[in-house]
PyMOL CGO cylinders between C-alpha atoms (Angstrom):
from pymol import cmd
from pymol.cgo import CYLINDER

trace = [
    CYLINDER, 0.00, 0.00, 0.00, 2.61, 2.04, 0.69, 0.3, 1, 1, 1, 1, 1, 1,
    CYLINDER, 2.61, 2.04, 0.69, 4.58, 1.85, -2.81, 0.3, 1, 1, 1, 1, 1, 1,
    CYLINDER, 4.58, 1.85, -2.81, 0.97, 2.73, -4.21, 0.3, 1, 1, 1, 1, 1, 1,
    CYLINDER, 0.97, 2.73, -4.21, 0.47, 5.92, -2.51, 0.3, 1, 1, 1, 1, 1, 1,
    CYLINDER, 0.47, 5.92, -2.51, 4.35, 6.62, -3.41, 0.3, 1, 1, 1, 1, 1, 1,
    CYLINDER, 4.35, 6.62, -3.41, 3.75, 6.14, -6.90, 0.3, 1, 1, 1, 1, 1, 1,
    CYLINDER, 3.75, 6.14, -6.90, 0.53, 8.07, -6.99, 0.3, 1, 1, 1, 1, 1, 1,
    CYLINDER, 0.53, 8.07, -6.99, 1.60, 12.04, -6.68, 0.3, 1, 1, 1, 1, 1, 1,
    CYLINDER, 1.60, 12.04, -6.68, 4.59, 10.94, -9.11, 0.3, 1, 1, 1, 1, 1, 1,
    CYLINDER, 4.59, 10.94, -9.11, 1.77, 9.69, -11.49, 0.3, 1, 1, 1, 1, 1, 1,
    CYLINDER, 1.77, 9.69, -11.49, -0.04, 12.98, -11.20, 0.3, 1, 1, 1, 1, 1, 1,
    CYLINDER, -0.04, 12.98, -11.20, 2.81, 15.13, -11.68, 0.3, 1, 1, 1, 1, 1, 1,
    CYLINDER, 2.81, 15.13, -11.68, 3.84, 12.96, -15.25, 0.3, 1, 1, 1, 1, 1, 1,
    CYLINDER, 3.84, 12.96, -15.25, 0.34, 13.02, -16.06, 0.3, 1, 1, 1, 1, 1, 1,
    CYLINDER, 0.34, 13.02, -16.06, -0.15, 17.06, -15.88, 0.3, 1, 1, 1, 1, 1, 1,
    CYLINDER, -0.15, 17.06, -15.88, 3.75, 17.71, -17.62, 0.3, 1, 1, 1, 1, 1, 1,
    CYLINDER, 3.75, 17.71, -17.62, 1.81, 17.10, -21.14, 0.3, 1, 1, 1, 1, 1, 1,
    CYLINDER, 1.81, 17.10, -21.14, 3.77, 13.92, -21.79, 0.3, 1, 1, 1, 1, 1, 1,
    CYLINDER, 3.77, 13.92, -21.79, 7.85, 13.85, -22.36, 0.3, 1, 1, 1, 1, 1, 1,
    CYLINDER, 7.85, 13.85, -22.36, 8.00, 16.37, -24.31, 0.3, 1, 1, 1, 1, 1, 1,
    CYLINDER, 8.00, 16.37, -24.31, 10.64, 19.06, -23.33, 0.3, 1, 1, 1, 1, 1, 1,
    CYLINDER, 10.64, 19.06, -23.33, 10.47, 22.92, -24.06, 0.3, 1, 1, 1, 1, 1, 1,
    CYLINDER, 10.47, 22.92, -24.06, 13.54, 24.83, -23.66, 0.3, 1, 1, 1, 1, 1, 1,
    CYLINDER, 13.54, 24.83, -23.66, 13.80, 29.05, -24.12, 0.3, 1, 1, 1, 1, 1, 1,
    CYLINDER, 13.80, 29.05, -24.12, 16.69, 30.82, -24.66, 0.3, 1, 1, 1, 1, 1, 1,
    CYLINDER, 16.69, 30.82, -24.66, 17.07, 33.90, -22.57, 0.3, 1, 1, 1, 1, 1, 1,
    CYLINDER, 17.07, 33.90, -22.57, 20.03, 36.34, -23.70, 0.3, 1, 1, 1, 1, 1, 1,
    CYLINDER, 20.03, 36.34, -23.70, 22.63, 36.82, -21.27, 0.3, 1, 1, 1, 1, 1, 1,
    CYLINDER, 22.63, 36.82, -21.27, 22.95, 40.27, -19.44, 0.3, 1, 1, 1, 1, 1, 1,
    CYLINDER, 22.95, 40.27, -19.44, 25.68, 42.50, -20.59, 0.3, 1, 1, 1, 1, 1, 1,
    CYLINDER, 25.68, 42.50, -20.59, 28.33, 42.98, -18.23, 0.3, 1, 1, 1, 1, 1, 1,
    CYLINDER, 28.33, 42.98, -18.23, 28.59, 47.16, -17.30, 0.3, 1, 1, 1, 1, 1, 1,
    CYLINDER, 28.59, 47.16, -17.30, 25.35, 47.56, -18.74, 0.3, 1, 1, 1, 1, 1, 1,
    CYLINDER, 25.35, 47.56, -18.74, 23.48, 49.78, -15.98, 0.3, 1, 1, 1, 1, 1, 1,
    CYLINDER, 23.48, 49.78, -15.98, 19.57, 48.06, -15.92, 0.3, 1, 1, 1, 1, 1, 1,
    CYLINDER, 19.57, 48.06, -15.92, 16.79, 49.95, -17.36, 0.3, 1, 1, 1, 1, 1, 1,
    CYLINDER, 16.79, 49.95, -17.36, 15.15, 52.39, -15.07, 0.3, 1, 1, 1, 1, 1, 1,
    CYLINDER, 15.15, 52.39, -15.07, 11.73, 53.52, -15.56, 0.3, 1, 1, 1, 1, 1, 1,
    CYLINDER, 11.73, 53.52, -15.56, 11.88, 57.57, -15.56, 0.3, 1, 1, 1, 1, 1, 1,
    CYLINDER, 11.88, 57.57, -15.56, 9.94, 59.33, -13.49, 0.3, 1, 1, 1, 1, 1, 1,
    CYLINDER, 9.94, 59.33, -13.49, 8.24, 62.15, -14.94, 0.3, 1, 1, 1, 1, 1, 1,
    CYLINDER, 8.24, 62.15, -14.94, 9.29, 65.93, -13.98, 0.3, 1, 1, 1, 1, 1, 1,
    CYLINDER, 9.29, 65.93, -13.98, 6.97, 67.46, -11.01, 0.3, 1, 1, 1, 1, 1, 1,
    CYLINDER, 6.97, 67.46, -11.01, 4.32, 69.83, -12.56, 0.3, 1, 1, 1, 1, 1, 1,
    CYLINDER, 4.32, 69.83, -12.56, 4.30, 72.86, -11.05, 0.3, 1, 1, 1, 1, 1, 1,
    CYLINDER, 4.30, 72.86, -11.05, 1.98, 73.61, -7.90, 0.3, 1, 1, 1, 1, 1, 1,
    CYLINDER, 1.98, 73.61, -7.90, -1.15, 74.75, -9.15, 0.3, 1, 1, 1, 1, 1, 1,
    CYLINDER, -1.15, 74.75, -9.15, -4.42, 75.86, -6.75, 0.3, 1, 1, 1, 1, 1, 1,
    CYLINDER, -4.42, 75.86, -6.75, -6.91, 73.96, -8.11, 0.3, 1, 1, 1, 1, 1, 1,
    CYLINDER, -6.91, 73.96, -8.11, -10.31, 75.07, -9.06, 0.3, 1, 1, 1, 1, 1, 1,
    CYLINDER, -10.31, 75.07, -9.06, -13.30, 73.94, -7.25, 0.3, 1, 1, 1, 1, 1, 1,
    CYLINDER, -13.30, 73.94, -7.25, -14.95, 70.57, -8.43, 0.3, 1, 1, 1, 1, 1, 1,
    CYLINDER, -14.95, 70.57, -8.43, -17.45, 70.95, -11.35, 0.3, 1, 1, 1, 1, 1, 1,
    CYLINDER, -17.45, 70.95, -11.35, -19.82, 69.55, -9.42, 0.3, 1, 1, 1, 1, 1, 1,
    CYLINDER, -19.82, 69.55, -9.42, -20.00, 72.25, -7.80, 0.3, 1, 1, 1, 1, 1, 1,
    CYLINDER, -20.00, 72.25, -7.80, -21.15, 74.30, -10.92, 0.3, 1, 1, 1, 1, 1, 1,
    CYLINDER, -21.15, 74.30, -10.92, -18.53, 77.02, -11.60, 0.3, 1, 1, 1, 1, 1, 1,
    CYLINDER, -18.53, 77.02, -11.60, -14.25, 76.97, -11.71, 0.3, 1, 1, 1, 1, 1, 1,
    CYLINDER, -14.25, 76.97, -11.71, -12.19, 79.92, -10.08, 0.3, 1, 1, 1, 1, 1, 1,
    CYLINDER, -12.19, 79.92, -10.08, -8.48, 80.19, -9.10, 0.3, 1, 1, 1, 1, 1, 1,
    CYLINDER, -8.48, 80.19, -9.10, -7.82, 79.29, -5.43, 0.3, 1, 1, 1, 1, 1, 1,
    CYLINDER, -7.82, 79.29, -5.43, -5.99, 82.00, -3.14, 0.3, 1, 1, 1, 1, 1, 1,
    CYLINDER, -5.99, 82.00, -3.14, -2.83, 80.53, -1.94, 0.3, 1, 1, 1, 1, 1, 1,
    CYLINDER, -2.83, 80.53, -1.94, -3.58, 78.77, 1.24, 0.3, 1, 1, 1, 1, 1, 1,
    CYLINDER, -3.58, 78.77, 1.24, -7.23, 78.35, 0.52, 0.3, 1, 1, 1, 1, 1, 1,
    CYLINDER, -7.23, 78.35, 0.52, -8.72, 74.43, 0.14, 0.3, 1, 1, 1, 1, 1, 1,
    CYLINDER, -8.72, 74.43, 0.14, -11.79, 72.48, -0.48, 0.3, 1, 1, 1, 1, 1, 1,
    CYLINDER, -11.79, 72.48, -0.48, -12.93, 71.41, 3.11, 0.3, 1, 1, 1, 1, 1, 1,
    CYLINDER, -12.93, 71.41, 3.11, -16.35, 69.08, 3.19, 0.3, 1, 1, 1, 1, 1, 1,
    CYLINDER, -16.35, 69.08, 3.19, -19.75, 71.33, 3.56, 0.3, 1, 1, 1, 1, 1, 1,
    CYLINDER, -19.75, 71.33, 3.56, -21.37, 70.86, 6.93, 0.3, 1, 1, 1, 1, 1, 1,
    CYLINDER, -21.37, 70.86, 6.93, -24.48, 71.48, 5.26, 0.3, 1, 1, 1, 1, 1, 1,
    CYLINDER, -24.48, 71.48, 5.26, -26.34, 70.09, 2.34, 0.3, 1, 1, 1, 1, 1, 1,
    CYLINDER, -26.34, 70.09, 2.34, -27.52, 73.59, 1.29, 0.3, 1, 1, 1, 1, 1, 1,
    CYLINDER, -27.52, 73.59, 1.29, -23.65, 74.14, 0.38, 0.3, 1, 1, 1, 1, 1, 1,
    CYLINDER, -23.65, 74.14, 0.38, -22.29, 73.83, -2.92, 0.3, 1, 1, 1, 1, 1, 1,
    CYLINDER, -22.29, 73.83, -2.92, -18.92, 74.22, -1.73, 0.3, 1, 1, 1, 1, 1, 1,
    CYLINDER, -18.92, 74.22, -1.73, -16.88, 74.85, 1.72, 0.3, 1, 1, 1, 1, 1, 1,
    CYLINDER, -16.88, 74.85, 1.72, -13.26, 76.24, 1.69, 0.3, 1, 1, 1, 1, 1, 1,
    CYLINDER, -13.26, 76.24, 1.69, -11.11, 76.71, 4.30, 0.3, 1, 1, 1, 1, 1, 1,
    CYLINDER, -11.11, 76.71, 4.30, -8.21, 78.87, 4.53, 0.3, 1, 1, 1, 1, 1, 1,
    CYLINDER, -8.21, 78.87, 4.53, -5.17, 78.41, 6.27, 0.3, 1, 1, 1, 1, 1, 1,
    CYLINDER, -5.17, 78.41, 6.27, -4.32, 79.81, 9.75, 0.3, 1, 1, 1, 1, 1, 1,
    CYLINDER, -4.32, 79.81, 9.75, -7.75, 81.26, 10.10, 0.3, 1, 1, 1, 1, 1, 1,
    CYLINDER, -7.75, 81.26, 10.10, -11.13, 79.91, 11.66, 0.3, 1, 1, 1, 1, 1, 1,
    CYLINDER, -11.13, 79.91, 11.66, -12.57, 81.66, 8.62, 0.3, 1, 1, 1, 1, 1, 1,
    CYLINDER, -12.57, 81.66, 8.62, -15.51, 79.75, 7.42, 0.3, 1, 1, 1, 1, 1, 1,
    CYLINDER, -15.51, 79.75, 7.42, -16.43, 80.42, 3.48, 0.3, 1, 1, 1, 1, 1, 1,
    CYLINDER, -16.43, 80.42, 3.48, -19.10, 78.56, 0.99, 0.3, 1, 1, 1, 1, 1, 1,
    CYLINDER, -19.10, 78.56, 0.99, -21.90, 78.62, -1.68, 0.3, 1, 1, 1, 1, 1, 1,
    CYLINDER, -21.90, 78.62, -1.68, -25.00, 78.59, -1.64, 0.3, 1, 1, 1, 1, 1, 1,
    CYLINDER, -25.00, 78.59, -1.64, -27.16, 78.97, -4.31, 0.3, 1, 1, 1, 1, 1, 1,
    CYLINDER, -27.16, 78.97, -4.31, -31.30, 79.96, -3.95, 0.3, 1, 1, 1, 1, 1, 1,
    CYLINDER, -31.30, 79.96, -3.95, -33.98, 81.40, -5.96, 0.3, 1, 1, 1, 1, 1, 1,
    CYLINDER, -33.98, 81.40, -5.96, -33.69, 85.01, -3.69, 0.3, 1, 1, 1, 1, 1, 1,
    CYLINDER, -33.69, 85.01, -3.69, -31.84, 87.76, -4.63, 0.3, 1, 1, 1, 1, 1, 1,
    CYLINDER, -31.84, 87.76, -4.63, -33.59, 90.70, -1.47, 0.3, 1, 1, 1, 1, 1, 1,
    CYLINDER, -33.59, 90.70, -1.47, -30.74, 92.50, -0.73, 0.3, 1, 1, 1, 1, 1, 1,
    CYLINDER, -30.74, 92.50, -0.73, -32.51, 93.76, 2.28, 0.3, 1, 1, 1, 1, 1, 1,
    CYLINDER, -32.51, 93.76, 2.28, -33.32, 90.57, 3.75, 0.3, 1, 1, 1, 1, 1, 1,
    CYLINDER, -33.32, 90.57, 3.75, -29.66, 89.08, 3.23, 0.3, 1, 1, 1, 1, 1, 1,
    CYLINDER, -29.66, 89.08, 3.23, -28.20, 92.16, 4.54, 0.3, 1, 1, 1, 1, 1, 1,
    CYLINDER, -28.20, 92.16, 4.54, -30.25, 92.49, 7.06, 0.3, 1, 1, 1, 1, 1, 1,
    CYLINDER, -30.25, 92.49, 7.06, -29.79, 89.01, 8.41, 0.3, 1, 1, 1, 1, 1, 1,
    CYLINDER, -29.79, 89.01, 8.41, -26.01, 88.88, 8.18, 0.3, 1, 1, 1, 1, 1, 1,
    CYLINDER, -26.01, 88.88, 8.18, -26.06, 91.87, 10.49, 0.3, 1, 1, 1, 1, 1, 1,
    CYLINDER, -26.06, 91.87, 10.49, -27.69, 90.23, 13.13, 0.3, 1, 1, 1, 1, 1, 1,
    CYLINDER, -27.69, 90.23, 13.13, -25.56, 86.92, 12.85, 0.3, 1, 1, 1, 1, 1, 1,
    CYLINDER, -25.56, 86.92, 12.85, -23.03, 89.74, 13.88, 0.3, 1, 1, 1, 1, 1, 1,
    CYLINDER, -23.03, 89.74, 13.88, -25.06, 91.07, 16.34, 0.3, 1, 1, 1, 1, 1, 1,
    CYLINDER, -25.06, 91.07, 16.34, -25.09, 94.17, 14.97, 0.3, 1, 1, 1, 1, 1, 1,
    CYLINDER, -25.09, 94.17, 14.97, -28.91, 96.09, 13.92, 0.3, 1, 1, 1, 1, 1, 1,
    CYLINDER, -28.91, 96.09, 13.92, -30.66, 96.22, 10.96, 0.3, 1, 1, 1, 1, 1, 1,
    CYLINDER, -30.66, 96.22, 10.96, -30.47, 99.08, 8.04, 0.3, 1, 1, 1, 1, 1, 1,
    CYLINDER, -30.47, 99.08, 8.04, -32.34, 100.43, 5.87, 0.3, 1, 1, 1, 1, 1, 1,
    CYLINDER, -32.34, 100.43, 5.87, -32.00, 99.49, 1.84, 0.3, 1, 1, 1, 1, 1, 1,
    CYLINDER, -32.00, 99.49, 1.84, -30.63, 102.92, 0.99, 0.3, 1, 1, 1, 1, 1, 1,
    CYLINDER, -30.63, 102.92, 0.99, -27.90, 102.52, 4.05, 0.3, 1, 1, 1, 1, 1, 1,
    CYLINDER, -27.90, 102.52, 4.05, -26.89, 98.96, 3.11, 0.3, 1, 1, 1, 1, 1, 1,
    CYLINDER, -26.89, 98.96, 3.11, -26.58, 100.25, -0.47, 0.3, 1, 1, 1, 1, 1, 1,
    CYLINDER, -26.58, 100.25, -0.47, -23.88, 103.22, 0.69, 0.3, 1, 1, 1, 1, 1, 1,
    CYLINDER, -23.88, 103.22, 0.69, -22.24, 100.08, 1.78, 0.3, 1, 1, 1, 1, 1, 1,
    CYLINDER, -22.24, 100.08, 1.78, -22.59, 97.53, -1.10, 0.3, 1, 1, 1, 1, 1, 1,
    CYLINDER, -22.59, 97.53, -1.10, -19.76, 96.89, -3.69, 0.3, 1, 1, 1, 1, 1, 1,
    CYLINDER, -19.76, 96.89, -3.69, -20.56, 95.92, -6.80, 0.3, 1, 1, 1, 1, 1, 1,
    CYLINDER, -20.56, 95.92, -6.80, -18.50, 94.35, -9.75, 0.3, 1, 1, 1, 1, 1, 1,
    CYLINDER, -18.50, 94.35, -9.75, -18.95, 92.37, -12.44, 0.3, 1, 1, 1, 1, 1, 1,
    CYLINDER, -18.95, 92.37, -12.44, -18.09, 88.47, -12.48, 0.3, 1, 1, 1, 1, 1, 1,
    CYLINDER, -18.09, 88.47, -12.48, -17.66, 87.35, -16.00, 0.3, 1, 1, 1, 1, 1, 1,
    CYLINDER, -17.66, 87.35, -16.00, -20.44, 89.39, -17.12, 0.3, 1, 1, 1, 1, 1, 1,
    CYLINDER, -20.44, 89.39, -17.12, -22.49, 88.52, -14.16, 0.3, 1, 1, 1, 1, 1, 1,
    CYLINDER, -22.49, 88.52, -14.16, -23.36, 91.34, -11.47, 0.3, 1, 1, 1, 1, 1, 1,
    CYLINDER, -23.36, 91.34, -11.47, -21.90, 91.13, -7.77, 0.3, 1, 1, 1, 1, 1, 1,
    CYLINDER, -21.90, 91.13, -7.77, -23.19, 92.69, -4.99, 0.3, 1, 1, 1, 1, 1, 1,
    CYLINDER, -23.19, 92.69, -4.99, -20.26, 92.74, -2.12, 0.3, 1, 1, 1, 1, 1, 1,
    CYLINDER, -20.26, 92.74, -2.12, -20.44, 93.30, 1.67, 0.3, 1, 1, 1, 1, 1, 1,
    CYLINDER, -20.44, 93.30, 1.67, -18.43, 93.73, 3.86, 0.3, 1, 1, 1, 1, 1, 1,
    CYLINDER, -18.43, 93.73, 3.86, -20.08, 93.97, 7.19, 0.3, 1, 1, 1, 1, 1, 1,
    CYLINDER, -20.08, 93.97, 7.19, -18.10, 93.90, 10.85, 0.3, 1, 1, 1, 1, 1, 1,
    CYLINDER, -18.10, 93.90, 10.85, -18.97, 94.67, 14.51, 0.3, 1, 1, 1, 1, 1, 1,
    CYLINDER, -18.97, 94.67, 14.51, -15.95, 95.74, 15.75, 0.3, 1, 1, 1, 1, 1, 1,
    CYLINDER, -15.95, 95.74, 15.75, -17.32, 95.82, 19.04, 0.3, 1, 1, 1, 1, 1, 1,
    CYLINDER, -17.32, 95.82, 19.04, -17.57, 91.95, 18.90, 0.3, 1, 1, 1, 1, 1, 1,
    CYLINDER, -17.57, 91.95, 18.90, -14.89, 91.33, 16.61, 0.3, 1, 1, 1, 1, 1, 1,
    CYLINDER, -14.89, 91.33, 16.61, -17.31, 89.16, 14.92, 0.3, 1, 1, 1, 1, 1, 1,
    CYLINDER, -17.31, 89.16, 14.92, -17.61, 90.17, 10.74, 0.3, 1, 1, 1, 1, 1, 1,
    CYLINDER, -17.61, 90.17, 10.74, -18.76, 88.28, 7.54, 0.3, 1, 1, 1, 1, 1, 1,
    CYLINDER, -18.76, 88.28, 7.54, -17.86, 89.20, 4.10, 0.3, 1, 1, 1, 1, 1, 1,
    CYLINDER, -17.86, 89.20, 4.10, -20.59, 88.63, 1.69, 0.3, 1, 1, 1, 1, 1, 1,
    CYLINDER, -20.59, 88.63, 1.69, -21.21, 88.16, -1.90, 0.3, 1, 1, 1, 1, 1, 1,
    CYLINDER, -21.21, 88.16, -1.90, -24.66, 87.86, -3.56, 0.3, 1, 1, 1, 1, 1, 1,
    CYLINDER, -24.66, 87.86, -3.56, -24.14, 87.03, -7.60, 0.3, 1, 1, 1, 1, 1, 1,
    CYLINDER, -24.14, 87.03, -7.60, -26.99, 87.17, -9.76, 0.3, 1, 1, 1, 1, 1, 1,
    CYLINDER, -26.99, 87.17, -9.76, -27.26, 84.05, -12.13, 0.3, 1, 1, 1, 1, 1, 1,
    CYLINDER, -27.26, 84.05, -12.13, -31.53, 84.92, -12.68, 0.3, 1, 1, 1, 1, 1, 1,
    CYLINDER, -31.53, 84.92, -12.68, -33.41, 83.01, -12.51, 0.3, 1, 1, 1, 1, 1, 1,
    CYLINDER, -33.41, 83.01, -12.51, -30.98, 81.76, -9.35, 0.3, 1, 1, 1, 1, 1, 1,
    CYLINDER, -30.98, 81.76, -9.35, -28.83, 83.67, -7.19, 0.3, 1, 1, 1, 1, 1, 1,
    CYLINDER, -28.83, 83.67, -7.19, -25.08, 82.57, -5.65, 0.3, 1, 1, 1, 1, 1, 1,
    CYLINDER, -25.08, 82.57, -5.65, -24.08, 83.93, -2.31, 0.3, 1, 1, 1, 1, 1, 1,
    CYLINDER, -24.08, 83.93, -2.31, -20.68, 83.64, -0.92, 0.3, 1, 1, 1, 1, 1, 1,
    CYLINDER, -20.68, 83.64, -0.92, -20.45, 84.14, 2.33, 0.3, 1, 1, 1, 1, 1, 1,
    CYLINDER, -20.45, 84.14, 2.33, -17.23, 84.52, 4.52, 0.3, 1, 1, 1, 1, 1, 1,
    CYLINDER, -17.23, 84.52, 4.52, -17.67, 84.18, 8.25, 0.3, 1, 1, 1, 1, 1, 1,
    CYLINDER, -17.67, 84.18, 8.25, -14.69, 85.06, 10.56, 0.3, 1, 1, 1, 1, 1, 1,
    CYLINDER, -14.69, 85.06, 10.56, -13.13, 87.42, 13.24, 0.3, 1, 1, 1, 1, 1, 1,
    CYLINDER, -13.13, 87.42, 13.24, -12.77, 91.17, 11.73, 0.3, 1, 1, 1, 1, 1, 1,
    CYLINDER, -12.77, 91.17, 11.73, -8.92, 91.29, 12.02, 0.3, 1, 1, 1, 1, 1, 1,
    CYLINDER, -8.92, 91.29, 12.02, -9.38, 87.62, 9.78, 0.3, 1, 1, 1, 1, 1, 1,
    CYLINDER, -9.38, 87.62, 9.78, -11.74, 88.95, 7.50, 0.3, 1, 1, 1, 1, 1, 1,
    CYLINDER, -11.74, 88.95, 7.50, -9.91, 92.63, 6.63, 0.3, 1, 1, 1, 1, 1, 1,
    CYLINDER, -9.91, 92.63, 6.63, -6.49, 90.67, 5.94, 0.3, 1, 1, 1, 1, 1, 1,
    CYLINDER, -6.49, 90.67, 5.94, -8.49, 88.44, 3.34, 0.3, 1, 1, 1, 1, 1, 1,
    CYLINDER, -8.49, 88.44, 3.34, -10.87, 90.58, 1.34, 0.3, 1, 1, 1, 1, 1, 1,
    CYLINDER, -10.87, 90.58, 1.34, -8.44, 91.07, -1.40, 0.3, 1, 1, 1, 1, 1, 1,
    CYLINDER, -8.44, 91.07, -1.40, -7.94, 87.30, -1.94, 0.3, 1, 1, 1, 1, 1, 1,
    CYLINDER, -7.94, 87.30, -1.94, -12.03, 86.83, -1.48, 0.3, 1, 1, 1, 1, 1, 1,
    CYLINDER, -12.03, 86.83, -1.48, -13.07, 89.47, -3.89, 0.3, 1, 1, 1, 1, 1, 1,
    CYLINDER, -13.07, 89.47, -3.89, -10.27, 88.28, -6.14, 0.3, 1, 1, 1, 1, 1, 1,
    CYLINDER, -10.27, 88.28, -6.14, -11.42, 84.59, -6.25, 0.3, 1, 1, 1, 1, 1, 1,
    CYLINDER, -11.42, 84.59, -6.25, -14.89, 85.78, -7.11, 0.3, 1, 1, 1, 1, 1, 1,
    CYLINDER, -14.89, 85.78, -7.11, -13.48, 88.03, -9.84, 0.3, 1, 1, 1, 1, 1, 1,
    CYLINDER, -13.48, 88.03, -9.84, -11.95, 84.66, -11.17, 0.3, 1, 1, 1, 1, 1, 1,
    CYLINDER, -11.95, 84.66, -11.17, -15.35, 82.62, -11.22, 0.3, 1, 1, 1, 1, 1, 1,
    CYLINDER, -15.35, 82.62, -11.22, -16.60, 80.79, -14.18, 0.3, 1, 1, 1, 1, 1, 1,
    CYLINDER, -16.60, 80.79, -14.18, -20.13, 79.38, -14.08, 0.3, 1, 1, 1, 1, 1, 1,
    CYLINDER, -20.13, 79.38, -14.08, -21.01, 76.49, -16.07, 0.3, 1, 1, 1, 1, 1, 1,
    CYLINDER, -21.01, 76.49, -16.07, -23.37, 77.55, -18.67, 0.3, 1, 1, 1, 1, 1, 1,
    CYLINDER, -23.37, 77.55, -18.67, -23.74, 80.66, -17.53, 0.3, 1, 1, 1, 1, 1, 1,
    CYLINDER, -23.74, 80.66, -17.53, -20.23, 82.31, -19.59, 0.3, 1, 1, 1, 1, 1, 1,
    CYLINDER, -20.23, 82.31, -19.59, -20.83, 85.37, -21.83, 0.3, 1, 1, 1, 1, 1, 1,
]
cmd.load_cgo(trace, "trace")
């Protein structure tokens, strides 16, 4: 019994060869001093700030420092934070456009009062975003130290806001780069 199960895996092994028939391959010798082949690895593009995701339905140029950060709302299009700062700054998009209203509410997340239209409007920015009009705030209680920087962009029939929330001294050192990345926005389908 024992010379059976011996013979058995030698069996098998003969049996899945394919017979006695041999195959040889010829593989060429390596070249002495010849260095091996090294894959090349390919040059470092330079840093770019990328543009927001297209999901989010528009492209802009990033301030340095600035980044994508995930929305803690589902009314957000986008989030960003910036670096160093407790600024908080997204999109939202709605069918509004009351100046008033908007204004009027910022204000008190500041805890500052409301104004009247022709008061806000004294106020209010406004430039153009790729053909597109913004209206711009910049509203602070310096009392608090508590501002936000606001954008309201009208894409009728809808209407973007940006909104920047942040301490005053935050806010003031980053206006430039906020009203600049807005200046840089492309909306999808919306380009004249």
């Amino acid at each position: 019994m024992k010379k059976t199960l011996l013979l058995l895996p030698a069996a098998v092994l003969l049996a899945s060869c394919g017979g006695d028939q041999v195959e040889t391959y010829r593989v060429p010798k390596e070249q002495p001093g010849t260095p091996p082949v090294q894959m090349q690895q390919p040059a470092a593009a330079p840093a770019v700030h990328a543009a927001p995701a297209s999901s989010a339905g528009f492209t802009a140029d990033l301030p340095e420092g600035w980044k994508e950060v995930p929305s803690s709302s589902a009314m957000r299009k986008v989030s960003y934070g910036i670096e160093g700062t407790g600024i908080d700054a997204y999109f939202i998009s709605l069918s509004m456009g009351d100046v008033a209203s908007n204004v009027n509410r910022w204000r008190g997340q500041v805890g500052l009062p409301g104004a009247a239209l022709a008061d806000i409007e004294k106020e209010m920015k406004v430039f153009s975003i790729n053909s597109h009009e913004c209206k711009y705030f910049e509203i602070y209680n310096e009392a608090d130290g508590k501002g936000i920087i606001a954008g309201i962009i009208d894409l009728s029939p809808s209407y973007w806001y940006f909104t920047g929330k942040g301490t005053v001294e935050e806010l003031k050192a980053h206006s430039g780069d906020m009203q600049a990345f807005l200046k840089s926005m492309k909306f999808e389908g919306h380009n004249h």
